[in-house]
C-alpha positions as CSV (number, residue, x, y, z in Angstrom):
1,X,21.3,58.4,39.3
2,X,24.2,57.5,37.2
3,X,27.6,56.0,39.5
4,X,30.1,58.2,39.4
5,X,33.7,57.7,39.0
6,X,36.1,58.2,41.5
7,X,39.8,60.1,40.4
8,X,41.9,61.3,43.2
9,X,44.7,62.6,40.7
10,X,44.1,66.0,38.8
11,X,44.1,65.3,35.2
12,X,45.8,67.3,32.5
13,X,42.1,67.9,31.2
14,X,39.2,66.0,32.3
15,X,37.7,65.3,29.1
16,X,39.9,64.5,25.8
17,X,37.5,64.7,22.1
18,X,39.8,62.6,19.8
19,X,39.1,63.9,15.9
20,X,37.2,67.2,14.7
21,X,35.0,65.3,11.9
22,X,30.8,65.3,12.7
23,X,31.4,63.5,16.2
24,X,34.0,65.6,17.6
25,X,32.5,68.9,16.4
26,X,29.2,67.8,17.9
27,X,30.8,66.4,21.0
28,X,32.6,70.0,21.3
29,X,29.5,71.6,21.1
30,X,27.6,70.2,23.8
31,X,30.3,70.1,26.0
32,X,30.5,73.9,25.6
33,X,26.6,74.0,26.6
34,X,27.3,71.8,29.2
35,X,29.6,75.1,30.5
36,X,32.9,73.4,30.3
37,X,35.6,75.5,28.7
38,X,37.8,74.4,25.5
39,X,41.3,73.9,26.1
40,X,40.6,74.1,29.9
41,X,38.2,71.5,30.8
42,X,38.4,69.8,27.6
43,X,40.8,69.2,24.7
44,X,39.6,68.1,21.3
45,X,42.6,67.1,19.0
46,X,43.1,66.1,15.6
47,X,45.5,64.3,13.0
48,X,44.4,66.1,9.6
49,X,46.5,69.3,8.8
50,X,43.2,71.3,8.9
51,X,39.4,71.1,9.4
52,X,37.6,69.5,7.4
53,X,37.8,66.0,9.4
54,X,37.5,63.0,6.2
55,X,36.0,65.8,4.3
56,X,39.0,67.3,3.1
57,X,40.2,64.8,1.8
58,X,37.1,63.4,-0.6
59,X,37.9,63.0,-4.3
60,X,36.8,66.4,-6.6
61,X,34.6,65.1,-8.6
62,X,32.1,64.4,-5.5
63,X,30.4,67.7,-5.5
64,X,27.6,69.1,-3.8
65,X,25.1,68.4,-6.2
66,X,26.2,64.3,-6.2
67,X,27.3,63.6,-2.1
68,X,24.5,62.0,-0.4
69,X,23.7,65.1,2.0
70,X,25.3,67.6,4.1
71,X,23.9,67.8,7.5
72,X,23.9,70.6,9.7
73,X,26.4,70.6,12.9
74,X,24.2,71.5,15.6
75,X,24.1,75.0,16.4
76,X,25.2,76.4,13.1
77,X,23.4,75.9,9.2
78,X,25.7,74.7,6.5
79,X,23.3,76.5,3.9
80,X,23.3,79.3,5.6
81,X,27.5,79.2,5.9
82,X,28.0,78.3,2.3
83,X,28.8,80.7,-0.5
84,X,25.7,82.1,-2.3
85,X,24.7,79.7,-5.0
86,X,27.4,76.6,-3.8
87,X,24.3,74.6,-2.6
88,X,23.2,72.0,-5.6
89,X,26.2,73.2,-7.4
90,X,29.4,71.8,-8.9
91,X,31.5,72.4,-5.6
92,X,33.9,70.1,-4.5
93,X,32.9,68.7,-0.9
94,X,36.1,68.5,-0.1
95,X,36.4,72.7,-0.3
96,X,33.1,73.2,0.9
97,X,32.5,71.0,4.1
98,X,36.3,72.1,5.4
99,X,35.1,75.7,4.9
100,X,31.8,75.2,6.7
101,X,33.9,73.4,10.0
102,X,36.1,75.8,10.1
103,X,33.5,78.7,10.0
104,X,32.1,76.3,13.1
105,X,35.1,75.7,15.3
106,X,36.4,79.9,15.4
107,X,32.2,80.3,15.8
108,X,32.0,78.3,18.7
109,X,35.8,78.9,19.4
110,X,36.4,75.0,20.2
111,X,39.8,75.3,20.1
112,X,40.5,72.4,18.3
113,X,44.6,70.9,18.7
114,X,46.4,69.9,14.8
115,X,48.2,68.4,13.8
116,X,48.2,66.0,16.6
117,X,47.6,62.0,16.5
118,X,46.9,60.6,19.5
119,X,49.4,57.1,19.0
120,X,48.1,54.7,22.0
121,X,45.8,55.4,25.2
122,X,46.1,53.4,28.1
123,X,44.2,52.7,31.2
124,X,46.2,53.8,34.4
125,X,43.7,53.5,36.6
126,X,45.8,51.4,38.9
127,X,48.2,54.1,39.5
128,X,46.3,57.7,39.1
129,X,42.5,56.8,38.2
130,X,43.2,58.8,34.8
131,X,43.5,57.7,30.9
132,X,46.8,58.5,29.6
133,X,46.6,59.3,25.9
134,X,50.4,59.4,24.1
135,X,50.6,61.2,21.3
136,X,53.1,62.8,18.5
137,X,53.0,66.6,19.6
138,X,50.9,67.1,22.7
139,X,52.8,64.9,24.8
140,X,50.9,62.5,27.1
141,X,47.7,63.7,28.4
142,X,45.9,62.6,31.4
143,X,42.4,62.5,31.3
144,X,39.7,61.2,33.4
145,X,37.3,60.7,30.0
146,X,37.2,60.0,26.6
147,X,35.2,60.9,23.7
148,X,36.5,59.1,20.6
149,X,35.5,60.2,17.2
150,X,37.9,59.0,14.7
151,X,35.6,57.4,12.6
152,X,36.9,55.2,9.4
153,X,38.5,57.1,7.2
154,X,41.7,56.5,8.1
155,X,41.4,52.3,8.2
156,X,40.6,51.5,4.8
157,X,39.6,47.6,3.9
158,X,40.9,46.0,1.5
159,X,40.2,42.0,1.6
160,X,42.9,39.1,0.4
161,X,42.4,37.5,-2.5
162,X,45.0,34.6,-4.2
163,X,47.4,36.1,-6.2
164,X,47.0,39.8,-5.8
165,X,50.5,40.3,-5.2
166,X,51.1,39.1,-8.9
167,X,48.7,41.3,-10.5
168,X,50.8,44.0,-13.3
169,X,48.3,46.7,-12.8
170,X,47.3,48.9,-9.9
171,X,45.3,48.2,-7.3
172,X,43.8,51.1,-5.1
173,X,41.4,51.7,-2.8
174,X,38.4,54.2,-3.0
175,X,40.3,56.9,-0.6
176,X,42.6,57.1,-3.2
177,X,40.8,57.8,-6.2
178,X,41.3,61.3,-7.7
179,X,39.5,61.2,-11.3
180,X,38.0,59.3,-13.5
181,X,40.3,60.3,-16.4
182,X,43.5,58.7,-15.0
183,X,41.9,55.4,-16.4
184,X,40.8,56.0,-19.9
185,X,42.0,53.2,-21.9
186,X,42.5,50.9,-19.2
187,X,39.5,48.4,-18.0
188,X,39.3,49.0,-14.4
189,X,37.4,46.3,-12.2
190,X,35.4,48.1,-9.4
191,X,35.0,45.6,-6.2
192,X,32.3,46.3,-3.6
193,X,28.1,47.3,-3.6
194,X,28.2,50.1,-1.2
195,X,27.0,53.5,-2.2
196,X,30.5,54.8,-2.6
197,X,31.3,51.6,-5.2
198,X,28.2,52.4,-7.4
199,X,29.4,56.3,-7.9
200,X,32.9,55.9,-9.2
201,X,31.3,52.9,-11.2
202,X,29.2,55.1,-12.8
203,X,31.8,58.2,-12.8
204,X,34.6,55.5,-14.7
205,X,32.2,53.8,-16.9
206,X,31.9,56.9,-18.4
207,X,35.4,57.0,-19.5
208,X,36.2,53.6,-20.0
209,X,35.8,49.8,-19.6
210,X,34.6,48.7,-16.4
211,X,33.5,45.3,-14.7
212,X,31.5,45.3,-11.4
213,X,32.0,42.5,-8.7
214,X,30.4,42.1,-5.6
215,X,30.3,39.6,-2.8
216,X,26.3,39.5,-2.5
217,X,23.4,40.5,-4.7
218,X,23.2,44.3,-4.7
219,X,20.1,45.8,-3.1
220,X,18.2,48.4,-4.6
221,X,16.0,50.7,-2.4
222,X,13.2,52.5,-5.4
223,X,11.5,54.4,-2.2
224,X,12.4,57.2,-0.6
225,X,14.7,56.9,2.3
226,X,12.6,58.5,5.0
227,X,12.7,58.9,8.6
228,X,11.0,55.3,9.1
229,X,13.5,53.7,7.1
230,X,16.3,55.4,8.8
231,X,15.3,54.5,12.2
232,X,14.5,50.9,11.2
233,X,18.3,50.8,9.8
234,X,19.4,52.2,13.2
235,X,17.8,49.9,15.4
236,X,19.8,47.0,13.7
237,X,22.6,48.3,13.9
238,X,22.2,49.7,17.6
239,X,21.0,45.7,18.5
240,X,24.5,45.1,16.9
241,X,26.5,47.2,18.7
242,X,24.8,46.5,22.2
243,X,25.1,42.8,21.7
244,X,29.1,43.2,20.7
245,X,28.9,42.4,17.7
246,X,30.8,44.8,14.7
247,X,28.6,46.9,13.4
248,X,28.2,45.6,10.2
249,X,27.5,47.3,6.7
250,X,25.4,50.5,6.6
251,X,24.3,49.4,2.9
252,X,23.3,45.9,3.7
253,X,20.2,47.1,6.0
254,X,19.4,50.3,4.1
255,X,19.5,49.3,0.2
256,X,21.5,51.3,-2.8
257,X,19.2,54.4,-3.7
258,X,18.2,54.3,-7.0
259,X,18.9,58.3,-7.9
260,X,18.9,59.4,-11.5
261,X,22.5,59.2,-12.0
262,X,22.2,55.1,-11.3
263,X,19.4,54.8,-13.6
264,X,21.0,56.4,-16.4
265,X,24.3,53.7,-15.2
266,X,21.4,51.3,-15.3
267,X,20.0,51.8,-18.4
268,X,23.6,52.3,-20.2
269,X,24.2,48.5,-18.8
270,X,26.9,49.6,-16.0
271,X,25.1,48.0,-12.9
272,X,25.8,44.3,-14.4
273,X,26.9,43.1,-11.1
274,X,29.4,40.1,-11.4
275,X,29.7,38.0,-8.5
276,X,33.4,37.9,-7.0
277,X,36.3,36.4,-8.9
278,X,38.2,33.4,-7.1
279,X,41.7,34.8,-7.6
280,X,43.8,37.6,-9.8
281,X,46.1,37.0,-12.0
282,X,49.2,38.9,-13.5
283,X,46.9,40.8,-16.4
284,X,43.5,40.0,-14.7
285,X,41.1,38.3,-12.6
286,X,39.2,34.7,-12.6
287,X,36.2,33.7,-11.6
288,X,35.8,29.5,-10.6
289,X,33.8,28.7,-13.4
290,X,37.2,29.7,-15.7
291,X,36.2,32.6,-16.9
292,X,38.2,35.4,-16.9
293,X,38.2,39.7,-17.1
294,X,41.4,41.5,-18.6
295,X,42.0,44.1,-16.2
296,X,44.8,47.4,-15.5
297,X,43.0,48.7,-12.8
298,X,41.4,47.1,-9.9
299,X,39.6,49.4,-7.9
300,X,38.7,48.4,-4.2
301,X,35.6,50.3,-3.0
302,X,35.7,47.9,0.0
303,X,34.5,49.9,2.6
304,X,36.7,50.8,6.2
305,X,36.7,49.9,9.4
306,X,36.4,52.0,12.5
307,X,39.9,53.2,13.1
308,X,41.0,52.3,16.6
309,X,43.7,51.0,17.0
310,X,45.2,53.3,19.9
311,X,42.1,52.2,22.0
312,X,43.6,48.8,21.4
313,X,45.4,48.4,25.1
314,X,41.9,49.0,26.8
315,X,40.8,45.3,25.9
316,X,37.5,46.9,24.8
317,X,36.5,44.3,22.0
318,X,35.1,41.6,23.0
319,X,34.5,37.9,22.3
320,X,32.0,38.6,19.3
321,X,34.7,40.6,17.6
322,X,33.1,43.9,18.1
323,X,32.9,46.6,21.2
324,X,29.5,45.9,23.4
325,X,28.1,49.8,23.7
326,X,25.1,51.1,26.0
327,X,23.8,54.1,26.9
328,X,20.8,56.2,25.8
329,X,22.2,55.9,22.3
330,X,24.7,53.3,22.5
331,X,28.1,55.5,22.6
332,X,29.0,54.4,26.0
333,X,31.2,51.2,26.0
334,X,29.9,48.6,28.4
335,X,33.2,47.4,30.2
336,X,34.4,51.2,30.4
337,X,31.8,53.8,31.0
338,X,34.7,56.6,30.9
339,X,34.9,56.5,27.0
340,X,32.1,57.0,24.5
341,X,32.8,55.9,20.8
342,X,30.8,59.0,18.5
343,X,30.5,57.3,15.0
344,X,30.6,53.7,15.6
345,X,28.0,52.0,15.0
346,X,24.4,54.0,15.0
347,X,26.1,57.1,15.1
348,X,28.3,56.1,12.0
349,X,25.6,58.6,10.1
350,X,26.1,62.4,10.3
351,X,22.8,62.8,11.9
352,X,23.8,60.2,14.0
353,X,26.8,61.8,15.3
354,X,24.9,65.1,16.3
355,X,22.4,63.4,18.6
356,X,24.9,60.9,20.0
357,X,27.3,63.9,20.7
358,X,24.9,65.0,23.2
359,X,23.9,61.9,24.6
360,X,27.6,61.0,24.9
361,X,28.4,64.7,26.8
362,X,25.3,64.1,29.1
363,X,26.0,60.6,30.2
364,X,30.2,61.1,30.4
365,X,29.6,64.3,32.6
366,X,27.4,63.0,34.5
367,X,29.4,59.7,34.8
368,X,32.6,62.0,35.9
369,X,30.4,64.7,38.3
370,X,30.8,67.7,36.5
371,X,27.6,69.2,37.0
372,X,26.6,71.9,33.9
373,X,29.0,75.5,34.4
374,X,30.1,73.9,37.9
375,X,33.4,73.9,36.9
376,X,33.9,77.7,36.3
377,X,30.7,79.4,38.8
């Protein structure tokens, strides 16, 4: 049987859910079948304006019929929540997923606490046992767990390169992009080989002149990604995670799918990868060899970073420069098994955030003795 904590002082809840994306909505969930009560024995908060979590605020040309896949939230079918006839259709994801999470959280009446950002937390468990998360609206709220699913969106990477502050054009990063048409006539160099890289390559190249760069050979996966390869690409990471190390680059264990979309790119000559310049210059970049690309635009599809910073007082990271995680699906962080991290690491996924949701609920209540509907029998 799992220790359990010890916390003398009542706490303003005794579970906080940081974001309403996948992780928080899952975490929500279970928590609910675990018999605790929203906005009584748990709080789940969140910065955006509305739901939606990083949804809401995708670019409109990435429809449902070209995003990867929408998976359900557990308990509740997106198809089966979706306007007749939006599924495989031109709808933007960004009105469609919002839609389907807020048809989720009145279902399931989570109760969920916006505008609110949750600035810092930090440990106070040499004065009152509990976590004290400050944040912008909600004041400071004590807490004697912590389920953190803020995920990436809101820590975009953008890497230095020499001379970028001289460049004449724009630079701008993929959670900025809006259309392809705002660059016609310009020739826009698109940096990065994730998934999200190869679709506005494709989406601008249609429009205009484009040059892709990456740092390593791009990886093309031909087969099918099925439930073999998925679990082989979540073990690595998981070893990752556990081990302390960051997480590391979905892409670079699974491959780029090859869909129709890229082989038509392909066969146009788009997918010319170009490795990465050396340094950029006023009207353009250079590559070491002297050669050099006229450019307006560069376009950073760089990737993010898990966005926690307000953890950063709990010394969580450590010497390997990542978080070391355990637990039945690594969301519990080794040096602090009050907080579970939904969405870092193996349960960076969608999928993954639903089953680490409840792994997370089940080893945190557990962890703080709240038996299942104990609280309220």
């Amino acid at each position: 049987m799992a220790q359990q904590a010890v916390h003398p002082a009542t706490p303003d809840f005794p579970i906080l859910v940081i974001g309403a994306g996948q992780s928080g909505l899952s975490a929500g969930y279970h928590l609910r079948r675990h018999g605790l009560v929203p906005g009584q024995d748990f709080l789940i908060v969140d910065h955006a304006p509305g739901p939606g979590g990083a949804w809401q605020f995708r670019w409109p040309s990435l429809t449902l019929s070209t995003v990867n896949r929408i998976h359900d939230l557990p308990g509740m079918s997106f198809a089966e929540h979706t306007d007749p006839g939006a599924a495989g259709a031109e709808v933007p994801a960004a009105t469609a997923v919002p839609r389907y999470y807020q048809r989720y959280e009145e279902h399931f009446e989570l109760r969920v606490r916006r505008p609110v950002s949750v600035r810092v937390v930090c440990d106070r468990s040499g004065d009152d046992g509990l976590l004290h998360a400050e944040t912008d609206r909600a004041g400071t709220l004590r807490v004697r767990g912590l389920i953190n699913g803020t995920g990436t969106w809101e820590h975009p990477f953008v890497p230095h390169y020499r001379g970028a502050e001289t460049f004449a054009g724009r630079q701008l990063h993929t959670r900025d992009y809006r259309d392809p048409a705002e660059f016609a006539g310009q020739h826009v160099v698109v940096v990065g080989g994730g998934i999200s890289a190869v679709q506005l390559l494709d989406e601008i190249s249609r429009v205009t002149g484009t040059t892709w760069v990456t740092r390593s050979e791009p990886a093309f996966r031909e087969a099918p990604f099925d439930v073999d390869a998925g679990s082989r690409a979540v073990a690595i990471v998981e070893d990752r995670v556990r081990r302390g190390l960051p997480p590391g680059s979905v892409v670079s264990v699974t491959g780029l799918p090859l869909d129709d979309r890229l082989r038509a790119a392909r066969d146009r000559g788009v997918l010319r990868r170009r490795p990465m310049f050396d340094h950029i210059e006023p009207d353009g970049v250079r590559w070491g060899d002297g050669s050099f690309q006229a450019a307006q635009v560069i376009l950073w599809a760089t990737g993010f970073r898990s966005a926690l910073d307000h953890l950063a007082p709990l010394r969580l990271r450590g010497p390997g420069g990542g978080i070391s995680m355990n637990g039945a699906l690594a969301t519990r962080v080794a040096v602090d098994p009050r907080i579970h991290l939904i969405g870092y690491g193996p349960s960076a996924s969608t999928i993954g955030a639903n089953r680490a949701g409840r792994a997370a609920v089940a080893e945190l209540t557990g962890y703080l003795g709240l038996p299942r509907g104990a609280l309220h029998e």
